[in-house]
N, C-alpha and C positions, 0 to 999 in steps of 0.2 A: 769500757767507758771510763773515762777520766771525772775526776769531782773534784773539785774545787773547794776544799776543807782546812780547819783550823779547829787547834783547842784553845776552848775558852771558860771564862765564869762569868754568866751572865748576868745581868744587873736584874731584878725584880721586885724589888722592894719598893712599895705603891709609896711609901711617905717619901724615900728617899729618887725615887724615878722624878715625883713631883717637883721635888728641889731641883733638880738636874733639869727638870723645864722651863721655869723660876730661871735658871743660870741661863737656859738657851735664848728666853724671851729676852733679855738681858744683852747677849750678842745680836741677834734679830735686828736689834733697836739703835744700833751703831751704823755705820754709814756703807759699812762693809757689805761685798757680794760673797755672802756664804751659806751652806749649804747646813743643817742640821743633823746629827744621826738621829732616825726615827727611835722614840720611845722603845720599840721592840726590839731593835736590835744593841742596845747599850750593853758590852761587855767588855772585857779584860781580855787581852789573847795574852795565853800563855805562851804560844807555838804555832807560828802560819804555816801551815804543809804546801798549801800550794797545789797544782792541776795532780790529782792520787788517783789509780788507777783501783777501781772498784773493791778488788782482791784482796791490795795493799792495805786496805783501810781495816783489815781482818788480825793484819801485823799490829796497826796501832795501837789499836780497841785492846792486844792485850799488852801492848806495851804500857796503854794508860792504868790497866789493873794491874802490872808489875811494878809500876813506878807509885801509883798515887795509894798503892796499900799503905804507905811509910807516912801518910800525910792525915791528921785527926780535922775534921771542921775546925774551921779557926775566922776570928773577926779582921775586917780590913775599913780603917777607916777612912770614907773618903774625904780627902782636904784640899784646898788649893788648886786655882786654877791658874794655868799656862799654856805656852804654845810650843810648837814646832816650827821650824827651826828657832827661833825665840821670841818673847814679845812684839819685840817691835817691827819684828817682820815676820807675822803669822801665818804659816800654812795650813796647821793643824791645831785647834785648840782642846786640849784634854784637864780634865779632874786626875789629882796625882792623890798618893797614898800616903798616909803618918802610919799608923800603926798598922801589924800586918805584911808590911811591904815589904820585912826578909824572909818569910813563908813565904811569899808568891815568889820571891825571887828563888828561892829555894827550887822551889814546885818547878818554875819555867827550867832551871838550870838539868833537874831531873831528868826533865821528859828530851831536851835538848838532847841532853847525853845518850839519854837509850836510843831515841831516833836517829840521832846520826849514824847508829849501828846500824841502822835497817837502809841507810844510805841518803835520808834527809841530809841539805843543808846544813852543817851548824851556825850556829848565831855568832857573828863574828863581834859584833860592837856590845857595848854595855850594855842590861839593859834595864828599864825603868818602870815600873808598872806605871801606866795612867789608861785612861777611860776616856777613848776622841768621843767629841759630846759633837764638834763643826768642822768642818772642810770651808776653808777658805776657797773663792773660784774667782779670786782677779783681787782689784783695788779694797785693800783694808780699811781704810775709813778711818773713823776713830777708834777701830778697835784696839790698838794697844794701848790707849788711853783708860778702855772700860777695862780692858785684862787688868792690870796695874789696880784698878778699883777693888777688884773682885779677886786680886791674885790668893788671899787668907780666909777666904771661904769655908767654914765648915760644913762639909755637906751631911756628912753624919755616918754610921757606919751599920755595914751589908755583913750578914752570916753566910760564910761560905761552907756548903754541905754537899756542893758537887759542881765536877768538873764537867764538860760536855764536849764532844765532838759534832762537830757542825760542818752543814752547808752551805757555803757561798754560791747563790744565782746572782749572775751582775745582769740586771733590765736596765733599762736609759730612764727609769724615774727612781732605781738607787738599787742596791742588793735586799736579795731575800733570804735567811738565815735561817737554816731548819736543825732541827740536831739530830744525827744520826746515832748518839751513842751517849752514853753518859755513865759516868763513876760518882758512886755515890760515900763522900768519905767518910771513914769509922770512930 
C-alpha cells in the first residue's frame, strides 16, 4: 500500500493558531474565491514524499532520527504575510519566517540530502519556509489589496520540539493529516 506522506512542524500554539484565524477572517472578507487551511492542519513541510510505499516509510522514520539527532528545539517566528506566485496575482497565500528561518532551512536541506539517498526527489528550486494559511480557487478580488495591508504582520512565535511524519488523505471537503511518526528534538 502506497501513503501519501510528508514531514512537517505543525503549528499548535492555541494564542498563535488564533492569530492565524484573525489573518484568515481577514482574507474571508476580501472579494476573493478561496479556500482556508483548517486550523488542524497548519504546518511547515519540510519534505513532500509523495505516494511512499508502506515499507519505505521504515527507511524514513530512521533517516528522520539520523538527520534531526544534529538539530536542538529552536524558536521560529512567525511574520509577514504573502503570496504565491506573488501578491498581485495570488494562488497561494502563506505566513513567512524572521527568525528561525536558517534552522528550518537548515533541517529541510538535511533531510533532502539524506533522502535523496533512499531515492526521493531532490528539491531543485530554492526554498522558503512559510505556512499556506488559503488556496485561492478562481477570481482574487481585492485580495492583493488586503495582502499589501497585512503584508508586516507579526504573528508571534512557535517553539519547535518536534518534527512529525505525517499522512495526507485527500477527500473532496479538504485533506486529512494524521502523523505517522515523530522526532522529538534534544
Amino acid at each position: 500500500m502506497r501513503i501519501r506522506s510528508f514531514i512537517a512542524i505543525d503549528v499548535e500554539d492555541a494564542g498563535i493558531v488564533s492569530k492565524i484565524s484573525e489573518i484568515q477572517e481577514t482574507l474571508v472578507a476580501s472579494k476573493a474565491r478561496l479556500k482556508r487551511v483548517e486550523t488542524e492542519n497548519l504546518h511547515f513541510t519540510l519534505k513532500f514524499l509523495g505516494e511512499v510505499e508502506e515499507e519505505r516509510l521504515e527507511l524514513v522514520k530512521s533517516t528522520m532520527n539520523d538527520v534531526l539527532e544534529n538539530f536542538n528545539p529552536f524558536s521560529m517566528h512567525l511574520y509577514g504575510v504573502g503570496a504565491f506566485p506573488r501578491i498581485s496575482r495570488p494562488n497561494v497565500v502563506w505566513i513567512g519566517v524572521a527568525e528561525g528561518r536558517e534552522i528550518f532551512i537548515e533541517m529541510a536541506k538535511e533531510l533532502d540530502r539524506a533522502l535523496s539517498k533512499l531515492g526521493f526527489k531532490k528539491e531543485t528550486k530554492s526554498f522558503e519556509p512559510h505556512l499556506t494559511v488559503a488556496r485561492v480557487k478562481g477570481h482574487s478580488g481585492d485580495l492583493p489589496d488586503i495582502l499589501k495591508k497585512i503584508s508586516d504582520v507579526d504573528v508571534g512565535v512557535i517553539e519547535v520540539r518536534e518534527v512529525r511524519l505525517k499522512k495526507s488523505t485527500l477527500t473532496p471537503s479538504g485533506p486529512i493529516y494524521n502523523t505517522l511518526y515523530k522526532v522529538v528534538l534534544k
